[in-house]
N, C-alpha and C positions, 0 to 999 in steps of 0.2 A: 888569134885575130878575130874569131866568131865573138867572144866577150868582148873586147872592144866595139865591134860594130853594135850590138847590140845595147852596149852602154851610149853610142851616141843617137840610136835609136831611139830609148827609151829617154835621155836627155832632150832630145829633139822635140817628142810628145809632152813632157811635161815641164819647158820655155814655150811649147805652141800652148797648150791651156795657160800657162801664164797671162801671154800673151793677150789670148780673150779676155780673160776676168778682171783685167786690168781696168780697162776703165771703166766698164760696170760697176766693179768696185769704188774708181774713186766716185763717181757718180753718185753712186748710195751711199757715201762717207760722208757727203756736204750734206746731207739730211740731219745728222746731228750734231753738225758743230755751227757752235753759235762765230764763230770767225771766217769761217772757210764758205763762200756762195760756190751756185753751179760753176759761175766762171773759173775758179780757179781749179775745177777735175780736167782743167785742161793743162795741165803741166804734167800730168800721166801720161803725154802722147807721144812724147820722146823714149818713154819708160815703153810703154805697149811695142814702139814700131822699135825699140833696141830687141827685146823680148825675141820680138818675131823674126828676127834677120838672124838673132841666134837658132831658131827653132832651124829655119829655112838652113842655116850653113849644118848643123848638127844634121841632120836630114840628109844633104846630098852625104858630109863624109860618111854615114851609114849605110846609104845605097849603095855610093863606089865601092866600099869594102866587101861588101855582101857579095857582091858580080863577082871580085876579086876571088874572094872565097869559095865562090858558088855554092855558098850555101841559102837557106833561105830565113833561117831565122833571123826576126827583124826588119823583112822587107816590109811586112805589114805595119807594124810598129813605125815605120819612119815616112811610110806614105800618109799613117794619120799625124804625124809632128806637122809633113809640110803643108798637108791642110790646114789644122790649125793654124801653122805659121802667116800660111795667106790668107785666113779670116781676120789674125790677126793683126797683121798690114792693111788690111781695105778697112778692119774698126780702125784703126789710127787712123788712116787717109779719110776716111769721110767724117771722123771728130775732126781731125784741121782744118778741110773744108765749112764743115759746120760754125769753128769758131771764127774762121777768116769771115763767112759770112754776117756772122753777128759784127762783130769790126766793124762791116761796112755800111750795115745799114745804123749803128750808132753812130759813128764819120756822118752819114748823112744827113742822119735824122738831128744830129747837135749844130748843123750847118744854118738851118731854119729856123 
């Protein structure tokens, strides 16, 4: 049971860095393609916030098991996935908001 827990530990940790690098990543991708602008590193944001709900659920199933176990290997491992995980989600939540806002002020500014 201690190897399971500790595989969705170390699962949880490395979907939560996922999770970050995501859209950093697409970010600096649209630097070298002659096709692809900033606007469209916004279709990683489904990608990032899936990422991170996986990091967050791999995360608790590791903690529960660990209690279970009473052992502790892992706990630390799965308390940095669900960090990750919710840096994760707040990068994705504040790219939507960021792109929602561009939206609005092209809406407005194409109105005049």
């Amino acid at each position: 049971m201690q190897a399971d827990a500790s595989g969705a530990a170390w699962g949880s940790l490395v979907t939560g860095l996922a999770s970050c690098a995501t859209l950093p990543l697409a970010v600096y991708l649209t630097r070298f393609s002659d096709s692809y602008d900033l606007l469209h590193a916004g279709f990683a944001i489904p990608v990032a916030a899936g990422l991170a709900l996986v990091a967050l659920a791999l995360a608790r199933r590791a903690s529960i098991r660990t209690r279970v176990s009473l052992s502790g290997g892992g706990r630390r491992v799965a308390t940095a996935g669900r960090v990750l995980g919710v840096i994760g989600l707040c990068l994705a939540a504040s790219a939507l908001v960021a792109l929602g806002v561009y939206g609005l002020l092209e809406y407005v500014g194409s109105r005049e």
